[in-house]
KOLVEX-443866 format. One line per field, with one value per residue (C-alpha): residue number from 1; x, y, z. Coordinates in Angstrom, 3 decimals. Each point is the difference from the previous one (the first is absolute). Last residue first. Layout:
KOLVEX-443866
k = c(NUM ...)
xx = c(X ...)
yy = c(Y ...)
zz = c(Z ...)
end
This chain:
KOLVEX-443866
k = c(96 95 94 93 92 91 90 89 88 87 86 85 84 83 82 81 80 79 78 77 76 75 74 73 72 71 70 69 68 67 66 65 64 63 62 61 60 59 58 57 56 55 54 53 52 51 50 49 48 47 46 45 44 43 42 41 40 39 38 37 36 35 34 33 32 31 30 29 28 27 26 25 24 23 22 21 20 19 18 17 16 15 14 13 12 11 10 9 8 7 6 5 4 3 2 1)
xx = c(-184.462 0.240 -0.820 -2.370 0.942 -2.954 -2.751 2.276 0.187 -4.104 -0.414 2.645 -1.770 -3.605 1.567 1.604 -2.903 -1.870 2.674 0.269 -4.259 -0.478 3.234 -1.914 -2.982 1.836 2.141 -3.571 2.084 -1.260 -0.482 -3.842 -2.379 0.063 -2.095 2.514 -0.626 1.578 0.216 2.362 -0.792 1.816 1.709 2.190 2.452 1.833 2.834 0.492 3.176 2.650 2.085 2.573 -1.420 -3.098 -3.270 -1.953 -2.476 -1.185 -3.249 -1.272 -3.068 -0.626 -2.999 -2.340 -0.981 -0.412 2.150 -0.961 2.582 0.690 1.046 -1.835 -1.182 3.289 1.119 -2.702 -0.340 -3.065 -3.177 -0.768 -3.633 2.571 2.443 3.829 2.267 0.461 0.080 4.115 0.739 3.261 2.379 2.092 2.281 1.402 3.094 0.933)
yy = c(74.855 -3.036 -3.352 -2.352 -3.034 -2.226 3.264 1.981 -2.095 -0.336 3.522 0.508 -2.602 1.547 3.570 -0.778 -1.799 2.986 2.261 -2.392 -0.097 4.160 -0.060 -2.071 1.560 4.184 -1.981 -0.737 -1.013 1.225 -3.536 0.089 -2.891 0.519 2.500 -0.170 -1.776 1.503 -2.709 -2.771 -3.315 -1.954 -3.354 -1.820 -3.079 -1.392 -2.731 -1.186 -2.541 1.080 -2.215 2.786 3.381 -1.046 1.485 2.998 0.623 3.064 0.795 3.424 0.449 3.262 1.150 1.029 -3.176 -2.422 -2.171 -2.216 -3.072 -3.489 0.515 -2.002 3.599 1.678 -2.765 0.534 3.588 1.563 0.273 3.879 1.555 2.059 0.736 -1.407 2.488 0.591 -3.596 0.171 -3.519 1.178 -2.835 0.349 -2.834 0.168 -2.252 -1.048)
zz = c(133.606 1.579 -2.557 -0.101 -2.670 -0.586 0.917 -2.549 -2.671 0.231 0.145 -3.129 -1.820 0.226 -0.739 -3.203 -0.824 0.509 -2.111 -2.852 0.022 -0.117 -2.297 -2.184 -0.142 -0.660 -2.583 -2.010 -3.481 -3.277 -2.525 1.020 0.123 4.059 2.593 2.677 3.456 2.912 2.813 -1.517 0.724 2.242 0.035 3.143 -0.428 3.022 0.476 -3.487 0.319 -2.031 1.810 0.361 -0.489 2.235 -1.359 0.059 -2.510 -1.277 -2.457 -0.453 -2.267 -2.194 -0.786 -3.243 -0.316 3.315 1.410 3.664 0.142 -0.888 -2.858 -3.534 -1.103 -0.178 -2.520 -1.528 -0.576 1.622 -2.536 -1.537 2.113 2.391 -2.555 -0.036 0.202 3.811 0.242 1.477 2.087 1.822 1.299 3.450 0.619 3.596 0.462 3.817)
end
């Protein structure tokens, strides 16, 4: 198995600005101000895409500016974070 995990970042881009193009044509919910997650799973041998999930980030920051919002994006890293460890773990209990 190869997981490919891809980061759309609008956190610059303005709420009334246009969404890039090429972030536009996806076939996914992105807003400005957020980030997007895209993965896709997919068989390391025939390549073959097996699954392919998208989801936008929670904390939205206010965009247009060049100064980072770390506090956001550590908010959405950690609850990603979270979402795949649940789902790892309900594949692959383990005892404790």
């Amino acid at each position: 198995m190869r997981l490919h995990v891809e980061f759309i970042d609008l956190r610059s881009v303005k709420s009334a600005e246009q969404i890039p193009e090429y972030v536009a044509t996806k076939k996914f919910k992105t807003a400005p101000g957020h980030i997007t997650l895209v993965a896709e799973l997919s068989d390391s041998v025939s390549g073959q895409v097996l699954a392919r999930v998208a989801d936008l980030g929670k904390k939205q920051s206010s965009g247009g500016s060049t100064e980072i919002d770390w506090q956001a994006i550590e908010f959405d890293l950690r609850n990603w974070a979270g979402i795949f460890a649940a789902w790892f773990d309900k594949i692959h209990p383990h005892d404790d």
